[in-house]
N, C-alpha and C positions, 0 to 999 in steps of 0.2 A: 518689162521694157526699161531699157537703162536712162534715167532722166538726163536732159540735156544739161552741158558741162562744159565749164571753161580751167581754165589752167592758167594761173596769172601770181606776183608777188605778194605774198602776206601782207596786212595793213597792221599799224599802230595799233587802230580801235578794237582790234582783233584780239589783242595780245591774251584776254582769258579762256577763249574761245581756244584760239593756239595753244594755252598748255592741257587744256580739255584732252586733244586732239593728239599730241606726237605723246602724248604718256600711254597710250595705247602702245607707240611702238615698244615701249621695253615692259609688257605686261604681257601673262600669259595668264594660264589654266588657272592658276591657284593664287594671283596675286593682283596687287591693286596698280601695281606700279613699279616701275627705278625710280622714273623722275618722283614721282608722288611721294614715295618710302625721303628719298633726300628733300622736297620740299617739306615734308613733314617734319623732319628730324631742325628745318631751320624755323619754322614757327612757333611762335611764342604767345601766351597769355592769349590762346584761345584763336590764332589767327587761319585762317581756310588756307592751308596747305597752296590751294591750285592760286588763290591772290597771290604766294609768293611767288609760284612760278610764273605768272605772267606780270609780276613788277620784270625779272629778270630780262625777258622774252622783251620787253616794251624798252629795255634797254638797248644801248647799241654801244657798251662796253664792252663786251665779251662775244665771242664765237655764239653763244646759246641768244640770240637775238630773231626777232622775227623780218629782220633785214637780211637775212640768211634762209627766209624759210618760204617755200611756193607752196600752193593748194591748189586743189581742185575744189571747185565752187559749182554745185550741182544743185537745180532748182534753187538756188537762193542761200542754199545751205552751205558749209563746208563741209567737206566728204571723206577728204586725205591732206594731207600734208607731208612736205619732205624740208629736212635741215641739210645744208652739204654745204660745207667751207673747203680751202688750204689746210691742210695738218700738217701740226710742227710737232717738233721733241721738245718735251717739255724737260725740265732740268730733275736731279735728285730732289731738290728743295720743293721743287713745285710738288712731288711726285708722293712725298711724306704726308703731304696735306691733303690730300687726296682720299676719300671714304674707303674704306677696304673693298667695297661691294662694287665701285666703279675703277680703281686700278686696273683687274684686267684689260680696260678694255683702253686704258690710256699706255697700258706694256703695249698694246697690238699696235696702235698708232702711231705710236712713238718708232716702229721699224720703219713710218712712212712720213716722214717730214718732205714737205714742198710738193707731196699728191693731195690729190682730188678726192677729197672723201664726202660721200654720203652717212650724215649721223644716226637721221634717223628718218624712218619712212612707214605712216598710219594710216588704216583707212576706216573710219569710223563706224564699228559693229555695224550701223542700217546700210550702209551703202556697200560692203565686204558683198564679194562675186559680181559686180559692176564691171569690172576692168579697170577702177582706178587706180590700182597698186600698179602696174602695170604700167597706165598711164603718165604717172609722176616719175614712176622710173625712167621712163623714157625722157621726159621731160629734162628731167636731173643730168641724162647722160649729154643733151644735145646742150645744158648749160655747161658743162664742162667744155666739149668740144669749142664753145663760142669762144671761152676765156684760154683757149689756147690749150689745154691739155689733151693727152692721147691716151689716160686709163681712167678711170673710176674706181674707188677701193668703198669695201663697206664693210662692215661687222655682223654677224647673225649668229645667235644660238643654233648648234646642229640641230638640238631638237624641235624645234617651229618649224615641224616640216612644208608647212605652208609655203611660208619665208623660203625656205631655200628652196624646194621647187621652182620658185617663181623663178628665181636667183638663176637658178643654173639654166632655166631654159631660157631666159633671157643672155647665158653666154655670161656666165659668174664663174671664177675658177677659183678653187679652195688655192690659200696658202700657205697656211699657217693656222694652227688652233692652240687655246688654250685652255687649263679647264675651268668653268664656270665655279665662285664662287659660292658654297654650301652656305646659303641664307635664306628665313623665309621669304624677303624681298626679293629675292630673284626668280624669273618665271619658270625658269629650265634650268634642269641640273644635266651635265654635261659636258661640253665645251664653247665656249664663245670663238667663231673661226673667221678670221680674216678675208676676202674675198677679191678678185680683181677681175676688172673687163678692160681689153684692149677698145678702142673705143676707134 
């Protein structure tokens, strides 16, 4: 039985919980993390990787904020989570500073300045086959539609075929791919492909 669920804004007090949570999205078969591998890489003198990510998340500096991020709240728990801002084109400069293992996926965004992008979207190994992925998406697309947009863009590894399934029968359309970065932080070797839904 699927427990009962609401669908509401990320909170502050949330914020380590929160990066618990969307590092699933860029984790597969064989690894621990994207976000993780780059929290890690910024800690220092012993510090828990996931406290850096959710000092960032508890920010409202940057796009990667938990003021950007909705969940699904299932018996008491968090279950999924979705990040989805505005994308812009970031500059060359911006673009040199940028981790090699995450550029690809700032080339793909960068074709979409002033859309609706969904960053990223998890659904927490115990609660996976619920229908929360599902759910948040939908979720995601009807915030879009409210702030006035008419697509949705998102990014997925081809091979999480999970992921795209869901994708495409939700009315996802390939646009564009590129191919995934040869690293052991990366979950899929591959392509990272661009995605759009007329909304």
């Amino acid at each position: 039985m699927t427990p009962s669920h609401i669908i509401r804004d990320a909170r502050l007090e949330e914020a380590r919980e929160l990066a618990e949570l969307v590092n699933y999205s860029g984790s597969g078969p064989n690894t621990n993390g994207i976000d993780l591998a780059n929290w890690s890489n910024q800690a220092k003198n012993g510090e828990d990787p996931f406290d850096i990510g959710a000092a960032i998340i508890a920010s409202d500096k940057d796009y990667y904020t938990y003021k950007n991020m909705r969940v699904v709240e299932a018996s008491g728990k968090l279950a999924a989570v979705s990040m989805s801002y505005v994308a812009w084109k970031r500059t060359p400069e911006e673009m040199e500073k940028i981790s090699k293992n995450f550029r690809v996926f700032k080339e793909l965004t960068n074709t979409i300045p002033g859309e609706y992008y969904l960053d990223s979207l998890a659904v927490h190994p115990k609660f996976r086959g619920c229908g929360y992925g599902e759910a948040i998406l939908v979720d995601t697309e009807i915030l879009a539609k409210d702030r006035g947009f008419d697509a949705i863009h998102l990014l997925v590894f081809d091979n999480n075929i999970p992921a795209v399934r869901m994708y495409e029968k939700n009315g996802y359309r390939l646009l564009c791919s590129r191919p995934a970065p040869i690293d052991p932080d990366i979950p899929y070797t591959g392509n990272v492909s661009l995605y759009k839904k007329n909304l």
